[in-house]
MOPAC internal coordinates of N, CA, C and O (Angstrom, degrees):
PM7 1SCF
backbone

  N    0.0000 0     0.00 0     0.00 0    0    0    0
  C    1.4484 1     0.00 0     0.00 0    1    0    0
  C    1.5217 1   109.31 1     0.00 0    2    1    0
  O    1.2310 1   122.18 1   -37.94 1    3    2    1
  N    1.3046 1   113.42 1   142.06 1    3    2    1
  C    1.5470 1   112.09 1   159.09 1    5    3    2
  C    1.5739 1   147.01 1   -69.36 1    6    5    3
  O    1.2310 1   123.22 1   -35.38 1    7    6    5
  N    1.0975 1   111.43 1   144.62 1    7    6    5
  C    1.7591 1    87.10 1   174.63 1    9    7    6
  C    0.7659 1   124.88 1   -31.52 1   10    9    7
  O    1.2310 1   112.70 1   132.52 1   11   10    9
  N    1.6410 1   131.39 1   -47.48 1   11   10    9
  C    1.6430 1   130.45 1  -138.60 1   13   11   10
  C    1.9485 1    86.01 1   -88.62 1   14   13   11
  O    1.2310 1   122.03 1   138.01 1   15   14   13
  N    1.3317 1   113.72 1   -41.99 1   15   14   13
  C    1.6477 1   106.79 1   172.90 1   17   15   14
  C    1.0350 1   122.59 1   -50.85 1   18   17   15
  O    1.2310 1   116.67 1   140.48 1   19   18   17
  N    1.4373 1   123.94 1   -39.52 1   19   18   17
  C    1.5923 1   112.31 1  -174.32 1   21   19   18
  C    1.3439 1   105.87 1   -92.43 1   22   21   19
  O    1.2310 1   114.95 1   160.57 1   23   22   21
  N    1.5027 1   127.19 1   -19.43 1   23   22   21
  C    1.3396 1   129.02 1   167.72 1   25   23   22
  C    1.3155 1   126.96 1   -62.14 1   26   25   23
  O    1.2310 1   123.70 1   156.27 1   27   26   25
  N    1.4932 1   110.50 1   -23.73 1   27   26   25
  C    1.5140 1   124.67 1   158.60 1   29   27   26
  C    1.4649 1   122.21 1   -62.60 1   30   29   27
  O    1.2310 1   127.90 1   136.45 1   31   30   29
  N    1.1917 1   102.39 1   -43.55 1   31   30   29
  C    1.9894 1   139.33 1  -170.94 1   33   31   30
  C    1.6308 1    79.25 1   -64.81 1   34   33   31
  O    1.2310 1   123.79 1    92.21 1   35   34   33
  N    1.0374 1   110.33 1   -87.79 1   35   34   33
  C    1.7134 1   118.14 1  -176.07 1   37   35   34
  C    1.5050 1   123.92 1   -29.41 1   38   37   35
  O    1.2310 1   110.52 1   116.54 1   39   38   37
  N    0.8353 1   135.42 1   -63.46 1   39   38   37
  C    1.6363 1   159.40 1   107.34 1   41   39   38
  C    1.5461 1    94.39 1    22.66 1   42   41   39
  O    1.2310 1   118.39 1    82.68 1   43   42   41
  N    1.5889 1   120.68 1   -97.32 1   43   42   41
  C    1.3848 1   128.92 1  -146.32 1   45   43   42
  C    1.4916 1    88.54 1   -71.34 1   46   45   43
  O    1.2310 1   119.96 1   147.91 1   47   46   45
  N    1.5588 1   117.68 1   -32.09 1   47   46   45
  C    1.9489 1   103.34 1   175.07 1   49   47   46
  C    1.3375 1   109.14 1   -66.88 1   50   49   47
  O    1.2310 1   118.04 1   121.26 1   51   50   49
  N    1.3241 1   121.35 1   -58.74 1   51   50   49
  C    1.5031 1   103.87 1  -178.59 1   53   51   50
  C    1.6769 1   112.37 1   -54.45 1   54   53   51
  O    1.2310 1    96.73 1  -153.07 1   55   54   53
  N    1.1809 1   158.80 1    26.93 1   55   54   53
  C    1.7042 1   151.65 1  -157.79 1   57   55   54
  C    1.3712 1    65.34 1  -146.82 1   58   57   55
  O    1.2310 1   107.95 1    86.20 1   59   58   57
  N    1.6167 1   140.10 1   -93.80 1   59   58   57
  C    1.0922 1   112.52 1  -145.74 1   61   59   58
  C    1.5149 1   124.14 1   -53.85 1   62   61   59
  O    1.2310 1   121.75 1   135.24 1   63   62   61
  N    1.4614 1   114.26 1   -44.76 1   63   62   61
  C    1.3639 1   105.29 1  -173.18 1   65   63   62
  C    1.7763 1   126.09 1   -69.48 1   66   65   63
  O    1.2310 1   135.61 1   168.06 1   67   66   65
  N    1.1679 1    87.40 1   -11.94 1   67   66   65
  C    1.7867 1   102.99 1   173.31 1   69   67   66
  C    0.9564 1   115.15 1   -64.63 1   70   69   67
  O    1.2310 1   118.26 1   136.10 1   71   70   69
  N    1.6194 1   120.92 1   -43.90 1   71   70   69
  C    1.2930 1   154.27 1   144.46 1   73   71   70
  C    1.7131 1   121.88 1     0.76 1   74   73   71
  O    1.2310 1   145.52 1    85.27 1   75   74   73
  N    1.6084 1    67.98 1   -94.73 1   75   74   73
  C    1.7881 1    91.97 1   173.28 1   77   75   74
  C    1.6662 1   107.71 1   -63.79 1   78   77   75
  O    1.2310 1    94.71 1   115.41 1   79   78   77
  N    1.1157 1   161.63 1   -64.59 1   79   78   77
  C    1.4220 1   178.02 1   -46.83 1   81   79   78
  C    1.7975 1    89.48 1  -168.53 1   82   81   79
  O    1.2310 1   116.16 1   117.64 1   83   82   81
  N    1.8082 1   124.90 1   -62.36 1   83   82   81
  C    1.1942 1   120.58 1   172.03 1   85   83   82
  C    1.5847 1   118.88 1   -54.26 1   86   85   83
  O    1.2310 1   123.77 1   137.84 1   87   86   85
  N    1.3235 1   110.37 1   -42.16 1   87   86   85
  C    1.4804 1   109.81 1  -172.35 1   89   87   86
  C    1.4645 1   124.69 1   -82.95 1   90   89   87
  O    1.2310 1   126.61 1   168.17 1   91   90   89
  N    2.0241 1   104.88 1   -11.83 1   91   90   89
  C    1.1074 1    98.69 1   172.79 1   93   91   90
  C    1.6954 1   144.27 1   -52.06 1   94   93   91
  O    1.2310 1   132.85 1   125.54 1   95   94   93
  N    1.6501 1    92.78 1   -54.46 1   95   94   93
  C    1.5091 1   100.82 1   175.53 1   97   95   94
  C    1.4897 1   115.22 1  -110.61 1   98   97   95
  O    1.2310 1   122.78 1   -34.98 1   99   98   97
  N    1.5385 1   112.29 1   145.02 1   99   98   97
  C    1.2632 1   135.95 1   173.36 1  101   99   98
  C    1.5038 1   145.09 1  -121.49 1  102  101   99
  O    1.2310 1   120.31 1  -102.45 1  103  102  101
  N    1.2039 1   117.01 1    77.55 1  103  102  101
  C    1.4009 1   108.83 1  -165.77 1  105  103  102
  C    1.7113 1   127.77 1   -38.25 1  106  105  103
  O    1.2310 1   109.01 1   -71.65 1  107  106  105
  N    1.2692 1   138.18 1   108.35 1  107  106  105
  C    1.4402 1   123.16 1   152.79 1  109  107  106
  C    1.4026 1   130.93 1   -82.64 1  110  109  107
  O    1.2310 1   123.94 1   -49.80 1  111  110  109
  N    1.5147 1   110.04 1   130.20 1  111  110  109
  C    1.1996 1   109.22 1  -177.55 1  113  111  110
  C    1.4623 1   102.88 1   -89.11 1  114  113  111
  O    1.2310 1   125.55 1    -2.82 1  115  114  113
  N    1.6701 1   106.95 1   177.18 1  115  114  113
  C    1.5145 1   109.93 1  -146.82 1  117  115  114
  C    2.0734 1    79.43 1   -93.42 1  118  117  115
  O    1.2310 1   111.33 1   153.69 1  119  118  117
  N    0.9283 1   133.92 1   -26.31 1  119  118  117
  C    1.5271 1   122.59 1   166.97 1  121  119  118
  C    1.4108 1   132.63 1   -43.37 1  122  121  119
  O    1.2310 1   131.72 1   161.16 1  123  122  121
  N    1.6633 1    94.99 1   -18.84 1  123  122  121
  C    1.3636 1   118.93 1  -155.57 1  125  123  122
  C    1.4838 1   117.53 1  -117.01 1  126  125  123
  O    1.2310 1   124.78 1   178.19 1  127  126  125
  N    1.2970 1   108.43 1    -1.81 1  127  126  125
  C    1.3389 1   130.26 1  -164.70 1  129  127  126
  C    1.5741 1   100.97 1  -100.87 1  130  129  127
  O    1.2310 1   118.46 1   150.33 1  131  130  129
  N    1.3250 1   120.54 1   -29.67 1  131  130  129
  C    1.6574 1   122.30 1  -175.43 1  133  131  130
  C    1.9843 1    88.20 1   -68.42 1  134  133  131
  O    1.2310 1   128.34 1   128.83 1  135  134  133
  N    1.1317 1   101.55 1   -51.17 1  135  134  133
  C    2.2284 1    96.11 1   179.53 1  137  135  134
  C    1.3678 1   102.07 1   -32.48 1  138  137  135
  O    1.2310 1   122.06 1   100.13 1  139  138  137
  N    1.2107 1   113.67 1   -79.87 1  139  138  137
  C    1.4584 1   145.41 1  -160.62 1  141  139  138
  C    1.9350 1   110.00 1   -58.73 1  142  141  139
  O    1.2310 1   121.01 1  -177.39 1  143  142  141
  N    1.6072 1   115.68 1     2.61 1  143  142  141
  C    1.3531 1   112.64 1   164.28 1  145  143  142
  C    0.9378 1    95.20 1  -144.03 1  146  145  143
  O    1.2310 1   119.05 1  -114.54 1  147  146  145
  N    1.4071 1   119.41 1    65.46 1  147  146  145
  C    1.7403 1   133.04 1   155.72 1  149  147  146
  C    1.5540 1   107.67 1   -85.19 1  150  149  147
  O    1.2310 1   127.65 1   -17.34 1  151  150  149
  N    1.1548 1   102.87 1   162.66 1  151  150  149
  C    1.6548 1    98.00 1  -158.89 1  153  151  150
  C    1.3339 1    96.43 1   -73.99 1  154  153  151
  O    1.2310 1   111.64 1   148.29 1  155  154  153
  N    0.9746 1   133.35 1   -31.71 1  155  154  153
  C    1.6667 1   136.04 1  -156.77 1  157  155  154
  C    1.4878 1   114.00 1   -68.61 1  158  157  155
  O    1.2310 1   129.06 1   157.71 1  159  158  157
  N    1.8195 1   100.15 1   -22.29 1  159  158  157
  C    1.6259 1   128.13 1   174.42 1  161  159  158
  C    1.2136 1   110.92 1   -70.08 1  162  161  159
  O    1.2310 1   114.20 1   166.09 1  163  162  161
  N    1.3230 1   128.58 1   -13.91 1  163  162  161
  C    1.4392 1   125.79 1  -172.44 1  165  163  162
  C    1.3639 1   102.51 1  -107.33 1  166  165  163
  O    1.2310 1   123.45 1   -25.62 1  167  166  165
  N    1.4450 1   110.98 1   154.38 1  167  166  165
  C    1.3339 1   127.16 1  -177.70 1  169  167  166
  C    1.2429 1   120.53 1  -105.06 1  170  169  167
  O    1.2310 1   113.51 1  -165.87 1  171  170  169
  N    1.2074 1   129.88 1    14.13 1  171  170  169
  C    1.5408 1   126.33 1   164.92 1  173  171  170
  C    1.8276 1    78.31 1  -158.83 1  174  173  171
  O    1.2310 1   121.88 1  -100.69 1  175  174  173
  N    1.0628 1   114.01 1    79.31 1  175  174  173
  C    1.9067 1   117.58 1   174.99 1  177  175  174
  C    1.4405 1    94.99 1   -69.98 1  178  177  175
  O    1.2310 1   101.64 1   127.06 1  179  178  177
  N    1.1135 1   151.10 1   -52.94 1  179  178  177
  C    1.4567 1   160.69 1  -179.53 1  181  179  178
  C    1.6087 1   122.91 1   -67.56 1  182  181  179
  O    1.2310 1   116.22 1  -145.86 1  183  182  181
  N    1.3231 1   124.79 1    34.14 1  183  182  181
  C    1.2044 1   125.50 1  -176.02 1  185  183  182
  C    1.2173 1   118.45 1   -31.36 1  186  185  183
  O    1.2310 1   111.81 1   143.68 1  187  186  185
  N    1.5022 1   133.04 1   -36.32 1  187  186  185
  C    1.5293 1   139.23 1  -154.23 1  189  187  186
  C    1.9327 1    84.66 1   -81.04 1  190  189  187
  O    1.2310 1   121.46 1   120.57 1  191  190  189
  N    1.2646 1   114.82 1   -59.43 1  191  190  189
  C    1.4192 1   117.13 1  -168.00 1  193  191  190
  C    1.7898 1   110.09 1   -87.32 1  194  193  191
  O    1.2310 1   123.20 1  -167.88 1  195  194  193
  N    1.2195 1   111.47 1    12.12 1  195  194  193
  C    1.3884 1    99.04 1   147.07 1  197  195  194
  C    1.7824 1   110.81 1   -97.20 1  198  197  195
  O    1.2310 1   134.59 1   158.49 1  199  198  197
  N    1.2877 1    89.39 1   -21.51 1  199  198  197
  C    1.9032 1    88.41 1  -169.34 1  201  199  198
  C    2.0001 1   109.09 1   -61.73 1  202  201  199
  O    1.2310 1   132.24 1   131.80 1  203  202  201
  N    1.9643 1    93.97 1   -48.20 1  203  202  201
  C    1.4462 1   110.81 1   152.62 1  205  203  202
  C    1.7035 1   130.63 1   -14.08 1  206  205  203
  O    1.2310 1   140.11 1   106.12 1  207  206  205
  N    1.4114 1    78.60 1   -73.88 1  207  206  205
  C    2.0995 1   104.96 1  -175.02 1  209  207  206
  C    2.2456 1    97.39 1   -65.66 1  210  209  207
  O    1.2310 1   130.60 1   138.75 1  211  210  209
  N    1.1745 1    97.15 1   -41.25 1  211  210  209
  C    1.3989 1   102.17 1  -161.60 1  213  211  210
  C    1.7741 1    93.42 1   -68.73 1  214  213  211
  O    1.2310 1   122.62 1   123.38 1  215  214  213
  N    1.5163 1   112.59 1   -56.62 1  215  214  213
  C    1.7659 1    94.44 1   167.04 1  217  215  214
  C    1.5434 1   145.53 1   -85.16 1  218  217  215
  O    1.2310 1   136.37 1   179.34 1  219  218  217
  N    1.1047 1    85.91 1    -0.66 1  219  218  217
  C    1.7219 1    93.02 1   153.56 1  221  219  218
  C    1.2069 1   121.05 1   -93.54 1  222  221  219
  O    1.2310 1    99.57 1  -178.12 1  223  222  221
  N    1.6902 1   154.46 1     1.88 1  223  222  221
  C    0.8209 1   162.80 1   133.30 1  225  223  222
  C    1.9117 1   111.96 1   -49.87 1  226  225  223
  O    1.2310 1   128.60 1   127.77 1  227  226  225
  N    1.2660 1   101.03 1   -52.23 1  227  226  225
  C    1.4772 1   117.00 1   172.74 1  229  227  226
  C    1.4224 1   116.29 1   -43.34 1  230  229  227
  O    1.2310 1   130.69 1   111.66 1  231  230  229
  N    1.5910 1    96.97 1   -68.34 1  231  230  229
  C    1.4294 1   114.59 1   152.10 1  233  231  230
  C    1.3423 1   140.71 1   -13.07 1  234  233  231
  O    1.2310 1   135.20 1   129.86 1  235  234  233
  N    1.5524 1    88.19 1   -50.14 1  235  234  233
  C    2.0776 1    94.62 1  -161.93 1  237  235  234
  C    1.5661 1    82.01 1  -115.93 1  238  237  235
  O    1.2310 1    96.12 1   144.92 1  239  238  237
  N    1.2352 1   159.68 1   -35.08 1  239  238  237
  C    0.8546 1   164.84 1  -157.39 1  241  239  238
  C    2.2387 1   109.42 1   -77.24 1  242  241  239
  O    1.2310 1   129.92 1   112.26 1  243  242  241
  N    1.6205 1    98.48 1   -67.74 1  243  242  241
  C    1.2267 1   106.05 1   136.51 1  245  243  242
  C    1.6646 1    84.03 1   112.80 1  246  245  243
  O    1.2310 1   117.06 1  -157.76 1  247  246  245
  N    1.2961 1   123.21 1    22.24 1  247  246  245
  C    1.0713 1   137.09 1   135.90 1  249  247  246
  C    1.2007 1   122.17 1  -149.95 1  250  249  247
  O    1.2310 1   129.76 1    -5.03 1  251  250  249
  N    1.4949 1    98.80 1   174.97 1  251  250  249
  C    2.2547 1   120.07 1  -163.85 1  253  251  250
  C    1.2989 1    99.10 1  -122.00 1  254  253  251
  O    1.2310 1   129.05 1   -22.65 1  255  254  253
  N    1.8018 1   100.17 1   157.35 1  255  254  253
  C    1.2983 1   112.17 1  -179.44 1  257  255  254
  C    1.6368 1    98.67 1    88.58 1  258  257  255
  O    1.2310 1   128.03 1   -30.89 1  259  258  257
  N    1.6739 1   102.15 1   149.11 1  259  258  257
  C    1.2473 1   120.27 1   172.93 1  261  259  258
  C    1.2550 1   103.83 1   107.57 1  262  261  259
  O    1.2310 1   114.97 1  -167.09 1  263  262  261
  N    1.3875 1   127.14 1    12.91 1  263  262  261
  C    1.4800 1   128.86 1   173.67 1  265  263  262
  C    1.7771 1    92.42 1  -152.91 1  266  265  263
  O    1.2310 1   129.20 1   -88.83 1  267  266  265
  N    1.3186 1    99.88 1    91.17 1  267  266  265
  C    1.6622 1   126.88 1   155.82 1  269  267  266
  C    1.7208 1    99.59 1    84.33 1  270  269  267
  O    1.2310 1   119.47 1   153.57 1  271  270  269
  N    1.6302 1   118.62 1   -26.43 1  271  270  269
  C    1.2997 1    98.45 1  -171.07 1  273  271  270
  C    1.6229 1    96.24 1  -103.72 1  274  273  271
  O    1.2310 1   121.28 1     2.90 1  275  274  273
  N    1.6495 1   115.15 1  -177.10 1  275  274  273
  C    1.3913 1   125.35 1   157.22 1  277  275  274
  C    1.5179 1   114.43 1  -115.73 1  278  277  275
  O    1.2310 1   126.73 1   -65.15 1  279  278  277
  N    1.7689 1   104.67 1   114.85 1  279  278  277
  C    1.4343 1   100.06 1   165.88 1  281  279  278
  C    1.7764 1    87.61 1  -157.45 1  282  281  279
  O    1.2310 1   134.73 1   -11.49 1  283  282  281
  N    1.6231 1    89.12 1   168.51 1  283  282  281
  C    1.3878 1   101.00 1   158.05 1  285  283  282
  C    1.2942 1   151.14 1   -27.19 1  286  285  283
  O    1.2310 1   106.78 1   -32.15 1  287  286  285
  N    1.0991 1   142.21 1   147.85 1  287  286  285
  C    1.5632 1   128.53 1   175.00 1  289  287  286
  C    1.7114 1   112.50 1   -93.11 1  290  289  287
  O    1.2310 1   120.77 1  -156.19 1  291  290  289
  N    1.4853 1   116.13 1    23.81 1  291  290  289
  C    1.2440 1   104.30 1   159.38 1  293  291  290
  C    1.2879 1   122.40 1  -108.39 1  294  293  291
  O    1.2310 1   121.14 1  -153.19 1  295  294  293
  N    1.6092 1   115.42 1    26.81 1  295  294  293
  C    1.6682 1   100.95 1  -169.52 1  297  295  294
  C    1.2897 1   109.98 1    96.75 1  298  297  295
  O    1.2310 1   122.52 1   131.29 1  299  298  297
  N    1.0427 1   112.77 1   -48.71 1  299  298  297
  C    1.7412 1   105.97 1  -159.22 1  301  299  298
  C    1.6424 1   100.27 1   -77.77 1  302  301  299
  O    1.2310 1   124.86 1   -48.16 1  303  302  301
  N    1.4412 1   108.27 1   131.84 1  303  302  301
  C    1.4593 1   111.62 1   158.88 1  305  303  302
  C    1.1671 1   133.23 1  -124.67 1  306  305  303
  O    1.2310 1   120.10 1   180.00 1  307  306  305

């Protein structure tokens, strides 16, 4: 390989890892934290109708487990 290749190589590693290393961490302040638990931020915002969806699937499916808990595939927990 040539200089100018690994000098590129060298180059685009240092930008990425500078990169990644800056963007990792982020302080939130506690002002800033009421934004950041808006419902739209949550990933199952609807607990009652995932619990819903999760046993009627069980249901028709005709076994439980495989969504957050560990049990058997006969139902029984």
């Amino acid at each position: 390989m040539s200089q100018s290749v690994l000098g590129r190589r060298a180059v685009l590693l240092t930008v990425a890892l500078t990169a990644f290393v800056c963007g990792a961490c982020e302080t939130v302040q506690p002002w800033q934290r009421g934004r950041l638990a808006d419902r739209c931020m949550i990933f199952d915002a609807d607990a009652s109708q995932v619990a819903y969806m999760t046993h009627w699937q069980e249901a028709r499916e005709g076994a439980a487990g495989g969504y957050g808990v560990q049990s058997g595939g006969c139902g029984c927990k």
